[in-house]
C-alpha positions in Angstrom: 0.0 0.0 0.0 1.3 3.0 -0.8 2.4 5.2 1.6 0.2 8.9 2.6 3.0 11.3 1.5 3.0 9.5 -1.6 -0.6 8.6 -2.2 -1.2 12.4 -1.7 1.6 13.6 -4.1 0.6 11.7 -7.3 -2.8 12.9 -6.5 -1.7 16.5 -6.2 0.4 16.0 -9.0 -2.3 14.2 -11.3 -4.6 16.9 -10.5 -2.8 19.4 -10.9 -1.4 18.2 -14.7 -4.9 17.5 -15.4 -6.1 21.0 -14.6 -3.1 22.5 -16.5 -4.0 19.8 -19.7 -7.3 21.3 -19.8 -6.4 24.8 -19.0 -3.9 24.5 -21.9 -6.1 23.5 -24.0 -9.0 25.9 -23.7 -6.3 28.7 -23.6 -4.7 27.5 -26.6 -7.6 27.2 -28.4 -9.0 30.3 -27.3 -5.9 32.4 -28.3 -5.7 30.7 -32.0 -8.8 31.9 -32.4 -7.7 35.3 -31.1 -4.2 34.9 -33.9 -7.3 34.1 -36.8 -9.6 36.8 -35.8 -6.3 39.5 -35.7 -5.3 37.9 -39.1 -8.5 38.2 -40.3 -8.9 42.3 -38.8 -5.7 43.2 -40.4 -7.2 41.8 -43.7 -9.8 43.6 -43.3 -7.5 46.8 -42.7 -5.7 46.2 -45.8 -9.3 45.6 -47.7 -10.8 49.2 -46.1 -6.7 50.7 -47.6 -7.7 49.3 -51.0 -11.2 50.5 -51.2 -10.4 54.1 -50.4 -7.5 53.9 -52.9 -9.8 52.8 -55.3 -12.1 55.7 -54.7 -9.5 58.2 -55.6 -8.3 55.8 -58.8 -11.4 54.8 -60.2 -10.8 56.8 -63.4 -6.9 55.6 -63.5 -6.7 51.9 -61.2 -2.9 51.7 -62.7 -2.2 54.6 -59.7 -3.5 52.5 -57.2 0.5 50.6 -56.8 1.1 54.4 -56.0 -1.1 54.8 -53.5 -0.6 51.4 -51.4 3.3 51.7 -49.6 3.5 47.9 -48.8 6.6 47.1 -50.2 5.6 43.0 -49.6 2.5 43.9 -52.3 5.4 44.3 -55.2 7.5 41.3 -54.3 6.4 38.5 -56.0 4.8 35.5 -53.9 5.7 37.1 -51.2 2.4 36.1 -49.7 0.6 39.2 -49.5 -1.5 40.3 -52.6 -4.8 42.3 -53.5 -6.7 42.7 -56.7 -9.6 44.8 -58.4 -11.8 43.6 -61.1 -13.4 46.4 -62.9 -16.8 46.7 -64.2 -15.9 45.7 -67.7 -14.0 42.5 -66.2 -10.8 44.2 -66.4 -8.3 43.0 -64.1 -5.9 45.0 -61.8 -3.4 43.2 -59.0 -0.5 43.8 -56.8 2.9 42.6 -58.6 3.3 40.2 -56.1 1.4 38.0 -58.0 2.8 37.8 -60.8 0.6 37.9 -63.0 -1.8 35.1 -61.4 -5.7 35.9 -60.7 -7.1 35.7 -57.4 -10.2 33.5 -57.3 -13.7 36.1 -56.4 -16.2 34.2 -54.2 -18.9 32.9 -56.8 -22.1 35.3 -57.1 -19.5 38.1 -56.2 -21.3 39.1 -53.1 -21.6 43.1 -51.5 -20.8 41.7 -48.1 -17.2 40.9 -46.8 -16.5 37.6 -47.1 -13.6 35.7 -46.2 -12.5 32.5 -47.8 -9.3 30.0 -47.7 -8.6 29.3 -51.4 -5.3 28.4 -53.6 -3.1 31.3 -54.9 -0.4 32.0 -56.8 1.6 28.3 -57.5 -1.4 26.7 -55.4 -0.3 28.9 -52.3 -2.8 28.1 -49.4 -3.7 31.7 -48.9 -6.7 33.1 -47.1 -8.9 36.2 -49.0 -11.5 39.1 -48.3 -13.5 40.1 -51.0 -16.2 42.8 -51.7 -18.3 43.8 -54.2 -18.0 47.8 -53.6 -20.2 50.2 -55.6 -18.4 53.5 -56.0 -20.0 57.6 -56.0 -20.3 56.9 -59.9 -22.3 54.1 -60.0 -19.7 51.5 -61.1 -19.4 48.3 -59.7 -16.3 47.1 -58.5 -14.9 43.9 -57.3 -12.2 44.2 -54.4 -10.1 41.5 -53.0 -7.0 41.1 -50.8 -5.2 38.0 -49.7 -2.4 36.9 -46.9 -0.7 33.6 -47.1 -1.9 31.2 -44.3 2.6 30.6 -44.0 2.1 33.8 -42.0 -0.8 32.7 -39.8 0.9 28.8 -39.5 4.0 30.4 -38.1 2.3 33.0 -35.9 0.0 30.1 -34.7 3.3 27.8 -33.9 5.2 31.1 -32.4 2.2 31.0 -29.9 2.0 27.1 -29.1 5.8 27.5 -28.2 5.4 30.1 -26.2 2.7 28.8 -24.4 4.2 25.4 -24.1 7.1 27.1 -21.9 4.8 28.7 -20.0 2.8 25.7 -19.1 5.7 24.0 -18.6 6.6 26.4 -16.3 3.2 26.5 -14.6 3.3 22.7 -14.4 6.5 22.8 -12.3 5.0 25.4 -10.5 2.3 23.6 -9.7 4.0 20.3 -9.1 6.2 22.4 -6.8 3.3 23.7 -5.0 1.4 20.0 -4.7 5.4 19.0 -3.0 4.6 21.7 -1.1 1.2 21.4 0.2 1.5 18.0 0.7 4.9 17.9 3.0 2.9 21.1 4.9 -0.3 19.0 5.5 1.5 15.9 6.8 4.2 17.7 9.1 2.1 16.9 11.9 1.8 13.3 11.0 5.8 13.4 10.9 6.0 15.0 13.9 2.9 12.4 15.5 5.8 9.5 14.1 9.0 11.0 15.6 7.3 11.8 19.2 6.0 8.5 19.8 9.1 6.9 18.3 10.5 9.9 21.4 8.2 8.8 23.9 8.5 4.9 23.7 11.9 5.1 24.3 11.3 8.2 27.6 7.9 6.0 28.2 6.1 9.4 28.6 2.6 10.8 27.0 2.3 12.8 24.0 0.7 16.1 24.3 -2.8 16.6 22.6 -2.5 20.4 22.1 0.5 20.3 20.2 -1.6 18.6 17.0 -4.2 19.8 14.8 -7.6 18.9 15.9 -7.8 16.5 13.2 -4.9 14.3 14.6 -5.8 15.2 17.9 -8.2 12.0 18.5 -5.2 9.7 17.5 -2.6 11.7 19.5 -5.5 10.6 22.8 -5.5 6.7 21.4 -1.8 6.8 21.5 -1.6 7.8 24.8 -4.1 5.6 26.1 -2.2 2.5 24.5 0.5 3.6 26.1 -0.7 3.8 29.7 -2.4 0.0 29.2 1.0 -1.2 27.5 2.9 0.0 30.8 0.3 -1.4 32.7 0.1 -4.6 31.2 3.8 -5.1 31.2 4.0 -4.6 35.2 1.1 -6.7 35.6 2.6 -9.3 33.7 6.2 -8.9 35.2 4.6 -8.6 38.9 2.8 -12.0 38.1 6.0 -13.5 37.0 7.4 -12.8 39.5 4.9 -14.0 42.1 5.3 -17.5 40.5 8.8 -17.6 40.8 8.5 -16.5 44.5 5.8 -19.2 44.9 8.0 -22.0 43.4 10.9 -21.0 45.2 10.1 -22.2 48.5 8.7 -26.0 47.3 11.1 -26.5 44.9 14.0 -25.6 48.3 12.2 -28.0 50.5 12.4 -30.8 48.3 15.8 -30.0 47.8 16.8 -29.7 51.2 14.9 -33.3 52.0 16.7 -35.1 49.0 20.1 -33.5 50.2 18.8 -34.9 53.7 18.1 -38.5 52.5 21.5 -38.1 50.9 23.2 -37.6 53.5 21.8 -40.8 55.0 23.2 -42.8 52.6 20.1 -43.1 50.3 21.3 -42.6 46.3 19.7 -38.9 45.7 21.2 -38.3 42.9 19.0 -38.9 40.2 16.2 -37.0 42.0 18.8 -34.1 42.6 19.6 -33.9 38.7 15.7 -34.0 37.9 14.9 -31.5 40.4 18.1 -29.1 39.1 16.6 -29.4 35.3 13.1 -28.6 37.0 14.3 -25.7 38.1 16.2 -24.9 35.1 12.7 -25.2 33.2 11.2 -23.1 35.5 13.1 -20.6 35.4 13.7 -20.7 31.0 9.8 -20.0 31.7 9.7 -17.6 33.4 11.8 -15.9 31.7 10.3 -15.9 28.7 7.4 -14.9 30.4 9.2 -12.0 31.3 11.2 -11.2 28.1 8.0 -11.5 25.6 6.6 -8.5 28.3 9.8 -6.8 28.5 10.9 -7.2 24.9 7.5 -5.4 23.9 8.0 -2.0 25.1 11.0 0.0 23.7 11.1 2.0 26.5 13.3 0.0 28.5 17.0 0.6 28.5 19.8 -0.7 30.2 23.4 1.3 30.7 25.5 -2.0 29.4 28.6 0.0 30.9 27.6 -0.1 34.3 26.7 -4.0 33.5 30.0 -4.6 32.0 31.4 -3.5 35.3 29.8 -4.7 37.4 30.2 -8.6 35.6 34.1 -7.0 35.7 34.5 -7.0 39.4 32.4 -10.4 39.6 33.8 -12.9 37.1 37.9 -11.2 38.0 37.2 -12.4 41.3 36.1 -15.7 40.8 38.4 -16.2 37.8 41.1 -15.7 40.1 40.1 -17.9 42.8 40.6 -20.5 40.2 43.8 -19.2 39.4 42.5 -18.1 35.8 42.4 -14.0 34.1 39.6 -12.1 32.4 39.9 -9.4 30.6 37.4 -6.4 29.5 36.4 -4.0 27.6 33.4 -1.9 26.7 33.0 1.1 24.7 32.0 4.5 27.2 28.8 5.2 27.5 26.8 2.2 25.6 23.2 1.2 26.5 20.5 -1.4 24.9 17.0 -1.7 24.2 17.0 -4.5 27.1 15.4 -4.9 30.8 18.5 -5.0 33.2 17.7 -8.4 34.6 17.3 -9.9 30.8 20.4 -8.6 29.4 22.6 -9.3 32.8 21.1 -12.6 32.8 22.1 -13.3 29.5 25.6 -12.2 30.0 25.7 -14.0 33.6 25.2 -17.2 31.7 27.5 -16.8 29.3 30.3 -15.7 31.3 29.6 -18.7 33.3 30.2 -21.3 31.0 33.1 -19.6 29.9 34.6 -19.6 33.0 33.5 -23.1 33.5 35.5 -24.6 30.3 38.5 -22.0 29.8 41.8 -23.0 30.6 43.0 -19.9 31.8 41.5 -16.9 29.9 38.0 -14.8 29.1 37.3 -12.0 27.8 34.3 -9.8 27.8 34.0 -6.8 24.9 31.1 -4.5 23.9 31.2 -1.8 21.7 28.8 -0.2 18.9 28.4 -2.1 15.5 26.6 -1.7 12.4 23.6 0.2 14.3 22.9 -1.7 16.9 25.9 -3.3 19.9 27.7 -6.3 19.4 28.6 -8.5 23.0 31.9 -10.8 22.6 32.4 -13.7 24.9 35.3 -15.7 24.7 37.7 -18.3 26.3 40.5 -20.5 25.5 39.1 -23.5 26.5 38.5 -26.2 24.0 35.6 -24.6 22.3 33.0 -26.6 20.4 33.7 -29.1 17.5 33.2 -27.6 14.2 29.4 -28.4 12.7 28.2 -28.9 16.5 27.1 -25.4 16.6 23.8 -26.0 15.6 23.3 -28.8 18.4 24.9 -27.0 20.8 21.9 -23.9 20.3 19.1 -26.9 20.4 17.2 -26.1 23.5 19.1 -27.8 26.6 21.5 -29.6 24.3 24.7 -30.6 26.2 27.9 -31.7 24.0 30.0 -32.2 26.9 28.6 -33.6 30.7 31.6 -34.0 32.2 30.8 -30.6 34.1 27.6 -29.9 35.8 25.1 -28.1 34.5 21.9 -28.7 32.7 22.3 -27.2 29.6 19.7 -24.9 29.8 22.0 -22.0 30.4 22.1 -20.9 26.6 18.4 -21.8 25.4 17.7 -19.2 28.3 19.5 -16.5 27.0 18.5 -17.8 23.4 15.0 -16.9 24.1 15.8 -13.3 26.0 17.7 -12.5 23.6 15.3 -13.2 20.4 12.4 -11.2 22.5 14.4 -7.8 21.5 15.3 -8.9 18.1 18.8 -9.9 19.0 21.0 -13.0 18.0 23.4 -15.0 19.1 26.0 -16.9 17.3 28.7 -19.8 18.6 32.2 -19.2 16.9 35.6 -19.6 17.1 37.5 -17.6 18.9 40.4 -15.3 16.7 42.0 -14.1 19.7 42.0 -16.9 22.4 41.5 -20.1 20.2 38.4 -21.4 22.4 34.4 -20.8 22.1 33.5 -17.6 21.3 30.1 -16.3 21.8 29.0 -13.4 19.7 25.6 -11.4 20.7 24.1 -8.9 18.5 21.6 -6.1 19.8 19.7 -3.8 17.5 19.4 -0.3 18.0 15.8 -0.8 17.6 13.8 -3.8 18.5 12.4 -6.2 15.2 8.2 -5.6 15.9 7.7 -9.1 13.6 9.7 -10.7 16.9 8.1 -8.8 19.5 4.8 -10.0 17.7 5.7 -13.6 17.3 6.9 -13.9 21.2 4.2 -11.8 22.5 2.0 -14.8 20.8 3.2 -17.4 22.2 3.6 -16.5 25.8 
């Protein structure tokens, strides 16, 4: 579907040609009728000259070349002519034709009357002819022509001219509908760039500052807004009332099957079922609080203060079992994450990195591509090349010679694809072990907000 700028452009810009089409061509005809009626006038001019030569010449027409100045009437074919019969038939003409009779309207009429007949060598020419009756009483027969050349090229002399100026008016115009249109939908512009604004400072747009047309919608918005933010804390405040309820259960079975343990009785299958029921629980809840969180753009999450904090954390730790990390992260970098969701993610990662290194992580974050790009990586013995796909299955586990349940990375799989990020398992360039690379967009992918809203 086309979009409303656009939509309202070729409209603008349809209309407007089609007015100008229509206006061009009434004009144009108009004004060609204007050029034949000022062709016709001057011929008439010229016919009114000859007449009141002949008046004075009557007795002598051979004078009347004396009496008419034109220079183009004694040219030959130069296009303009006049001729007199007399009232014995006698013929008297202009040089300029040579010799060649002008044809007289049949019935020689006493009225003016214009006609577009052949001239000299076949010359499309257009004539006025009289019969005039003189003081004496003779009868004679007047005629002047103009060669329809002369009107052709003053006809095409006024097409160009008005071509350029319609041209001219049709960029005008085209200009204007640009115009009209950008004016009209500034506020929509503006309606687009505050909400994008207010998502991310989660605050409510201000009716007044829209036309009263938009003004209805500017109200919707802010209404969807409040129920987003309260459906999100509803949602999160119920996630986290099942994780609270769960907690205490879940801890007293534990602590009985670490009990009967301790008595000797083989717990351990019941431990490892209860650990991956845990690990379940909590991959659901949070994706219960991801497809919530991951829905409203608003959140954001200073990844510097993340980064180090996880610093001070992991170095610690790392050095307990005699083993270094390393950081780095760009100054000043946030995401379009919830705190707990991306520090979760992160936690999880660094964990396993720690778990299988040899001696060395790393942790970097800086910007890339428009959005922020998370490395992890060790020098441990990383994952076995085509495995990478079976290591992102949900709770796959290559290696279980360490504990764990393998849920550690489906977890922050399915944060991470509830703000349209990814993550990928590669080799590491620098340390030779696992590296884990996380992408974040600048801005959250709706389809995957969509998709994860449905199916929580």
């Amino acid at each position: 579907m086309l979009s409303l700028r656009r939509t309202a452009m070729i409209g603008g810009a349809l209309s407007a040609m089609a007015s100008i089409l229509v206006g061009a061509f009434v004009l144009l005809s108009s004004v060609e009728e204007n050029v034949l009626e000022r062709f016709d006038r001057a011929l008439s001019d010229r016919h009114t000259q000859l007449v009141v030569a002949l008046t004075y010449t009557a007795a002598n027409p051979d004078q009347l070349d004396e009496l008419l100045f034109d220079p183009r009437y004694g040219t030959p074919f130069s296009g303009r002519y006049w001729q007199v019969s007399g009232p014995d038939g006698a013929l008297f003409a202009s040089a300029s034709t040579l010799d060649a009779e002008l044809m007289e309207p049949p019935g020689r009429p006493d009225r003016l009357t214009l006609r577009s007949i052949r001239g000299p060598e076949g010359e499309p020419i257009r004539s006025l002819f009289q019969r005039v009756t003189l003081e004496d009483g003779t009868e004679w027969g007047v005629t002047v022509a103009e060669s329809l050349a002369a009107l052709a090229a003053e006809r095409q002399q006024t097409r160009r001219s008005l071509l350029l100026a319609f041209v001219l008016v049709a960029l005008l115009g085209l200009a204007g509908a640009i115009v009209q249109t950008t004016t009209i939908l500034r506020p929509l512009e503006k309606l687009r760039r505050d909400v994008s604004h207010r998502w991310e400072k989660d605050e409510d747009l201000t009716v007044h500052d829209y036309p009263e047309e938009v003004a209805p919608l500017v109200a919707d918005i802010n209404h969807l807004l409040e129920r987003n933010r309260e459906i999100i804390a509803r949602a999160r405040r119920q996630a986290a009332d099942l994780a609270h309820a769960l907690k205490t259960p879940t801890a007293i079975l534990r602590n009985e099957l670490s009990t009967q343990a301790a008595h000797g009785h083989d717990m351990e299958a019941s431990l490892d079922a209860l650990d991956r029921v845990d690990a379940q629980l909590g991959r659901s809840l949070a994706r219960m609080r991801a497809s919530n969180s991951g829905a409203s753009a608003s959140l954001r999450t200073d990844l510097t203060n993340s980064v180090d904090r996880f610093t001070r954390l992991f170095q610690g730790m790392a050095a307990r079992d005699g083993k270094e990390m390393t950081t780095y992260c760009a100054p000043d970098l946030a995401v379009r994450m919830d705190q707990q969701d991306i520090e979760e993610v992160m936690g999880n990662m660094l964990d396993n990195a720690l778990k299988w290194c040899d001696s060395r992580i790393a942790l970097s974050a800086h910007p890339k591509a428009g959005g922020i790009e998370i490395l992890i990586e060790d020098d441990g013995p990383g994952i076995p090349e085509g495995s990478e796909r079976e290591a992102l299955r949900s709770g796959g586990r290559l290696d279980s010679s360490k504990p764990g349940t393998g849920l550690g990375l489906a977890i922050a799989i399915d944060l991470l694809q509830a703000y349209g990020a990814e993550l990928f398992l590669e080799k590491s360039e620098h340390l030779g072990g696992l590296c884990v690379r996380i992408q974040i967009p600048g801005q959250a992918k709706n389809a995957q907000r969509r998709r994860l809203a449905q199916a929580a």
